[in-house]
C-alpha positions in Angstrom: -40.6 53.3 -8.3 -38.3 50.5 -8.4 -36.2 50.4 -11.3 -36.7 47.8 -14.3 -33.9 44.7 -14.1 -32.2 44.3 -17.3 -33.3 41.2 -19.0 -30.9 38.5 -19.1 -32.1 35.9 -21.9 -33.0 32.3 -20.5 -32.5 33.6 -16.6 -32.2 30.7 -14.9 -34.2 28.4 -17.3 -30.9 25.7 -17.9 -33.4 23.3 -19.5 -35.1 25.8 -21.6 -31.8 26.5 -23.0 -30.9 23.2 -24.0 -34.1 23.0 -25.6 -33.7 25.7 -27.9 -30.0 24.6 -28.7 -31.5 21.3 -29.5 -34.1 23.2 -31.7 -31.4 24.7 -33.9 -28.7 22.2 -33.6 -31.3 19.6 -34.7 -33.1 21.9 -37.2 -36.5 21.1 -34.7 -39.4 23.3 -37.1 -36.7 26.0 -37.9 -33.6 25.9 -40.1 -30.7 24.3 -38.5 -28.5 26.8 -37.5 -25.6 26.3 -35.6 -24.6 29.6 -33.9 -27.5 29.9 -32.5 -27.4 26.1 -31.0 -24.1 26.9 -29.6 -25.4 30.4 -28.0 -27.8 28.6 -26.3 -26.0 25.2 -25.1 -23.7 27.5 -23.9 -25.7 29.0 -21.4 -26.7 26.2 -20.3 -23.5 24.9 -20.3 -22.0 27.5 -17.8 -24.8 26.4 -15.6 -23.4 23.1 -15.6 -25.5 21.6 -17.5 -24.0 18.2 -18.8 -25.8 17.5 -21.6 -24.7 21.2 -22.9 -21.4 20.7 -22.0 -21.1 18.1 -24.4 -23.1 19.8 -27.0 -21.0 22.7 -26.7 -17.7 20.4 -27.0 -19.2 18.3 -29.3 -19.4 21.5 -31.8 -16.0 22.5 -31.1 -14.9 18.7 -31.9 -16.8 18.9 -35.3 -16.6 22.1 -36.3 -20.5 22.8 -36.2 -21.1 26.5 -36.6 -17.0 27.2 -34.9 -13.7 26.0 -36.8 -12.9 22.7 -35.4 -10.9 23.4 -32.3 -10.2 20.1 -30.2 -8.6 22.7 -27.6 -11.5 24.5 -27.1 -13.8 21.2 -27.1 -12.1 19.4 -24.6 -12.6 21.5 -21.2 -16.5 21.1 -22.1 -16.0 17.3 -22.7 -14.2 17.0 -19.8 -16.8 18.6 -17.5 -19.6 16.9 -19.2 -17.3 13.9 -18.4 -17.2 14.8 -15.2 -20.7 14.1 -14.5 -20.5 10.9 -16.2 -22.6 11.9 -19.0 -21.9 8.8 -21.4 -21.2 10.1 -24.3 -19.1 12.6 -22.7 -16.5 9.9 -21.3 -17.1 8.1 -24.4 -15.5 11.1 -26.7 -13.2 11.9 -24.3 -11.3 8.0 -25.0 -11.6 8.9 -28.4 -9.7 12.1 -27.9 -6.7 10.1 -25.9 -7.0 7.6 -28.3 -6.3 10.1 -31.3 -4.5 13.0 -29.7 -7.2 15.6 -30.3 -6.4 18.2 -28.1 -4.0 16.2 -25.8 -1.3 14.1 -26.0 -2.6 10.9 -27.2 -2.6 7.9 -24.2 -3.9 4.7 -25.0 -4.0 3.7 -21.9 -6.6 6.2 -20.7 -8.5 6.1 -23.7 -9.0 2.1 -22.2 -10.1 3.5 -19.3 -12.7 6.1 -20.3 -13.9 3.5 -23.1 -14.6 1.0 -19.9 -15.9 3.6 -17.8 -18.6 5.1 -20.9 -19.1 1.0 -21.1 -20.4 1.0 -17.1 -22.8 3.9 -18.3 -24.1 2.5 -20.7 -22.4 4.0 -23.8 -22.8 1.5 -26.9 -20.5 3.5 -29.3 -17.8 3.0 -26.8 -18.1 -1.3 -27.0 -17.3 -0.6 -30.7 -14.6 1.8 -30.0 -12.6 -0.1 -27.3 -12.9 -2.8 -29.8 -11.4 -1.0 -32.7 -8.5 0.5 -30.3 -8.0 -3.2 -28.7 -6.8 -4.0 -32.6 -5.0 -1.1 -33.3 -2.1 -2.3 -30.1 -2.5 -5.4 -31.1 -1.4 -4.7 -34.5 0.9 -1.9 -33.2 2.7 -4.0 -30.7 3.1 -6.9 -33.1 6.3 -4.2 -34.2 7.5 -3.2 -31.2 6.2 -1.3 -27.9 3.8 1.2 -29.2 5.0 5.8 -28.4 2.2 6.1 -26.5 0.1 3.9 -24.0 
């Protein structure tokens, strides 16, 4: 008789697991509940998902069911990024803009803001706008610590 497999929750079902993150993070016909979200965007996540990757970051970065931790959001970010999920590359020029988890670069914060632009990513217009006046007013007083 051969013996029973142990069963491994969401086996191989990535999109099943980022529904059911969805379902908690978003409080879909249960009560939000964000520990369970992140328990199951992070299984999808270590499958590579991208859209989990950036859910799971995106918790770290806020602080949604974890302590806000910008050093534990950013690998996720950056793999979701990787993929060129939008949002993903979007976030990750808000985190060089602001330092969050890296030293801050404005420069590369330009970049990713361009490159979530080429996706597609609206917040990012707004964003590269907003960072576009904060050098202007910064280098109206001299060369600005980081770029």
């Amino acid at each position: 008789m051969p013996k029973p497999q142990p069963f491994v929750p969401l086996q191989g079902h990535i999109l099943a697991a980022s529904a059911i993150g969805d379902t908690y993070y978003w409080g879909k016909g249960v009560a939000i509940d964000y520990p369970r979200a992140m328990a199951a965007y992070k299984i999808a996540a270590e499958a590579g998902d991208g859209t989990s990757q950036y859910q799971v970051g995106r918790m770290y970065y806020l602080g949604r069911g974890v302590a806000v931790d910008y050093e534990q959001a950013r690998p996720w970010i950056e793999k979701a990024a990787a993929q060129d999920y939008p949002d993903a590359v979007g976030q990750l020029g808000t985190m060089y803009c602001d330092g969050q988890g890296m030293p801050p670069s404005w420069r590369r914060a330009r970049e990713l803001y361009e490159r979530a632009i080429e996706l597609g990513n609206s917040v990012a217009v707004a964003n590269m706008q907003i960072l576009t006046e904060i050098i202007a007013n910064v280098t109206t007083n001299g060369k600005p610590s980081h770029t």
